[in-house]
N, C-alpha and C positions, 0 to 999 in steps of 0.2 A: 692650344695650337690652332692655328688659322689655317681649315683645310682649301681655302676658295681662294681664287689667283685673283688678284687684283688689276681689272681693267682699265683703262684709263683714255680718255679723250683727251683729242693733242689740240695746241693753241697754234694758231695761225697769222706769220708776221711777213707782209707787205718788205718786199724791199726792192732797190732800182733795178739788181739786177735778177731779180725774179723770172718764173713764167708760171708753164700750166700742167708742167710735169706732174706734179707731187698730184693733182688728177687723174691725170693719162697713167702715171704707173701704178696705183696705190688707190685710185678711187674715190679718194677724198671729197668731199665738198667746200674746195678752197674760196675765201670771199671773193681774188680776183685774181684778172691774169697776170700779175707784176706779185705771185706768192713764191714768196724765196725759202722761208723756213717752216717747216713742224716740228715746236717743240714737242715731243709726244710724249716725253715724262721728265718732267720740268714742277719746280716746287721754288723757282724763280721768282720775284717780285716782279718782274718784265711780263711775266706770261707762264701761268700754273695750270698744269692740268688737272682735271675731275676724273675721280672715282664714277664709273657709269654700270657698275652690279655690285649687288650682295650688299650685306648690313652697313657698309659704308659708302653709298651711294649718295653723289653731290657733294661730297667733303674734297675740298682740294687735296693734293696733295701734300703741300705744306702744314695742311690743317690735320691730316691724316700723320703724320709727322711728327708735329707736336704733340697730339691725343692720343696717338695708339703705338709708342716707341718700341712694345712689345712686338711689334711685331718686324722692326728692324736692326733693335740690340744693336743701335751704332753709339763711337761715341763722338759723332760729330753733331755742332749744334744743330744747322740746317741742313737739309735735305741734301747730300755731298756733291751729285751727279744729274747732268744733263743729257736726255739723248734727243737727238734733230735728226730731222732731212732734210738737207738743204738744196733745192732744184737751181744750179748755176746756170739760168740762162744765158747769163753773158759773164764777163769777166768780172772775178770779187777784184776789192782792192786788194793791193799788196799792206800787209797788215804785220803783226807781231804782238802779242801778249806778255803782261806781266806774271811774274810769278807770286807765291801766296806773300810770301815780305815786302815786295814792292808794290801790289795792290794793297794788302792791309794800310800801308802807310801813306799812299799817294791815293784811294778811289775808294774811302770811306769805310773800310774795311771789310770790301768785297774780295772772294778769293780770286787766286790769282787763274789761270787759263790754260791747265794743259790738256792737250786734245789727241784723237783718232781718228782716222777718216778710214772705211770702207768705203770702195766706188761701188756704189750700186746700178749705175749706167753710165757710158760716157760714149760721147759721138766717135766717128773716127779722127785719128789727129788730138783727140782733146790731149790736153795737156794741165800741171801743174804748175806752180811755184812752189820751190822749198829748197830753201837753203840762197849761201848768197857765198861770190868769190870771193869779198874784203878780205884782206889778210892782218888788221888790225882796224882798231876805232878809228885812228884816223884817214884811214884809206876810205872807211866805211861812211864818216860824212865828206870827205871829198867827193867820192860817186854820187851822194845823193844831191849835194849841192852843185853837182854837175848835170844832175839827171841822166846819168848815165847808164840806165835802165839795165841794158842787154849786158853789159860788162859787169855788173852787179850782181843780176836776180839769176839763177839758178831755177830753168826748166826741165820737168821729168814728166815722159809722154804717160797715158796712164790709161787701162782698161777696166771691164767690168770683172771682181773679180781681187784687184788690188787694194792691198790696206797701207795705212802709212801712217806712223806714231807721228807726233808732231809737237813735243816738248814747248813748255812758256821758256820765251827769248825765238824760240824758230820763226824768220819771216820765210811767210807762205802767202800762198790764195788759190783758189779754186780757179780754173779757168773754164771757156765759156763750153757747155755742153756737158754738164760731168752734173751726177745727181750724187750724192753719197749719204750715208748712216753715219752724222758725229756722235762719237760717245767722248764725252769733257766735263770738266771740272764747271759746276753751276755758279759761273759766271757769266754778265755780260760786258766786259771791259777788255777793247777794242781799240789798239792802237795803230794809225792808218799812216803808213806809207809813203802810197803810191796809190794814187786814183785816177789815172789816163785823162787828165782833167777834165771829167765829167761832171756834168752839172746835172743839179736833181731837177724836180715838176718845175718850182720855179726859178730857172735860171742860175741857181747858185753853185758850186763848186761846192765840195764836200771837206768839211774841217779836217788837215790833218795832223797829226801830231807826233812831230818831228822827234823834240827835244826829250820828250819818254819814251821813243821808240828805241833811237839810239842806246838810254839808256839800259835795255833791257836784253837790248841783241844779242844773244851769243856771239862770241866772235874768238876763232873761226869756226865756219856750220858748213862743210861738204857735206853732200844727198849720198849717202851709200844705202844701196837696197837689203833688205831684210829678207831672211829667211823664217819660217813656221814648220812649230811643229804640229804634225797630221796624226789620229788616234782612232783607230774603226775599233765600234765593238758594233755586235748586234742593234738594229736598225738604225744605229747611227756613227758619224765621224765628224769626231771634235778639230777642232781648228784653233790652238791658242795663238794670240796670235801680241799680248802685250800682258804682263804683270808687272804693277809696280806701287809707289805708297798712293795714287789716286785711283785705279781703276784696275779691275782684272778683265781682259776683253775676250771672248771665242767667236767660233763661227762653229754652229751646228746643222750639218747636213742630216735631216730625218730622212731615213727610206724604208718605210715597213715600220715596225714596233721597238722603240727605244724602250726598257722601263729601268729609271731613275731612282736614285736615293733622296732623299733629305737634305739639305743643306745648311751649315749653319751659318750660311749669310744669306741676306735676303738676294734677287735675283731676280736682274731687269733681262724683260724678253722682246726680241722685236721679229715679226714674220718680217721676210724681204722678199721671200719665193714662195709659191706654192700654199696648200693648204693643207689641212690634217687635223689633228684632232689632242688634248691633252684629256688626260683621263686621271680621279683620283678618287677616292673613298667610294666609287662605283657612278659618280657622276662625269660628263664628259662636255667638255665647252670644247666647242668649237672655234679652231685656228685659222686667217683669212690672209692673205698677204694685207701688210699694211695694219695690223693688229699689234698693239703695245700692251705690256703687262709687267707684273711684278708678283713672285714668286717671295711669299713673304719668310721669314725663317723658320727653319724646319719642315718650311713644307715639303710632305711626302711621303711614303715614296709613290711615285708617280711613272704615268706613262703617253709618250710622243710618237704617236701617228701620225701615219701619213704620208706625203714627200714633200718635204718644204724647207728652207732654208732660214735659222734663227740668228742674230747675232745677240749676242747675251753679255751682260756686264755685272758686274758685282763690284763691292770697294773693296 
């Protein structure tokens, strides 16, 4: 049994609508001011993170994966789960994802894209996309080839604090101002909209792609807000806040001394607030905001110090 949590350093992706948040909030050493994403635990071909302590240090995580399954007892081929931060400086496109059937067969047999957004910060006013008013497919390319944006996309204003499942077929996008913790299916396929016809470095407008977006859209997708359930026990209060066949999500509030069982899935951790301390077999790593990890199976039982704030994933 693997009694040491595994660390990991996150990959850093440039994008238009980037900034310098994932810095200012988290610390990071981003390459520049246009960083939109940190994958922080990603075993993606796009962008994999490293193992940075203990016996398995410099192994990606993919590599980690394939050579040490013991210590995940999955029975999916690759690496299931992606977690980001993504700093929306300005508006994402209006986007929509496939699901695992319609990716395996149209994007090479990549999976397919369903996601969860925690807002980690959001300016005032910030706002989303999600969800849209067509009341069938063909109202739904009528709007589009009307560009009838406002009468279409479906806005939900959104603070620090808010989570939102976001199903493959939901079109959404992050709007400008709003940092969040994606926890998603490890895919990168990415079907675009609606891109306020912007143009990237050089001059060019951004590919979008219509004719698989359509095809993939829920229809019809009303924004109804969700409810969570809240669980205090001794120094902590759990937050679940989504289970289902890709992802179990929480939110764990540390205040004082949690001490934990074992688990028998493995178990991705991400600080978002504060700091503290995990403690196990009498050794104690210290917890930072902006710290990513993985909790491999069985590990435990263990103990969460501190005051800090984790959002946690499991398949």
């Amino acid at each position: 049994m693997n009694q040491q949590p595994i660390f990991l350093t996150p990959v850093f992706q440039e994008r238009i609508w980037g900034g310098s948040k994932l810095a200012e909030l988290f610390g990071y050493d981003i390459p520049n001011a246009k960083t939109g994403e940190c994958w922080a635990v990603s075993a993606h071909p796009n962008g994999q993170s490293v193992v940075k302590n203990g016996s398995y240090q410099g192994l990606t995580l993919g590599e980690l994966w394939t050579s040490h399954q013991e210590l995940f007892q999955s029975d999916s081929p690759v690496f299931p789960l992606l977690t980001k931060i993504l700093d929306a400086s300005d508006d994402l496109s209006v986007q929509v994802h496939p699901d695992d059937r319609y990716a395996g067969e149209h994007e090479n047999g990549e999976l397919g894209k369903t996601e969860c957004w925690y807002i980690v910060d959001a300016e005032p006013g910030a706002e989303i996309i999600y969800g849209h008013e067509a009341k069938s497919k063909e109202q739904l390319i009528q709007w589009i080839e009307a560009g009838n944006w406002d009468g279409l996309l479906t806005k939900v204003p959104v603070q620090p604090g808010d989570f939102f499942y976001v199903p493959s077929g939901t079109i959404h996008a992050l709007g400008k101002g709003i940092v969040v913790l994606e926890t998603q299916q490890s895919s990168d396929t990415t079907y675009r909209v609606y891109d306020y016809e912007r143009k990237d470095k050089d001059g060019h407008t951004r590919e979008l792609h219509l004719e698989k977006a359509i095809d993939v859209t829920t229809i019809p997708q009303s924004y109804k807000k969700e409810t969570f359930d809240t669980h205090t026990r001794e120094g902590i209060t759990v937050t679940s806040f989504v289970s289902n066949d890709f992802f179990t999500v929480q939110k764990w509030d540390v205040d004082g001394t949690a001490n934990l069982e074992a688990s028998s899935k493995y178990t991705i951790c991400s600080v978002i607030e504060g700091q503290g301390q995990l403690t196990i077999g009498g050794h104690k790593h210290p917890l930072n905001k902006g710290d990513h990890f993985i909790l491999p199976v069985s590990f435990g039982p263990y103990a969460l110090s501190g005051s800090m704030k984790l959002i946690v994933a499991s398949e």
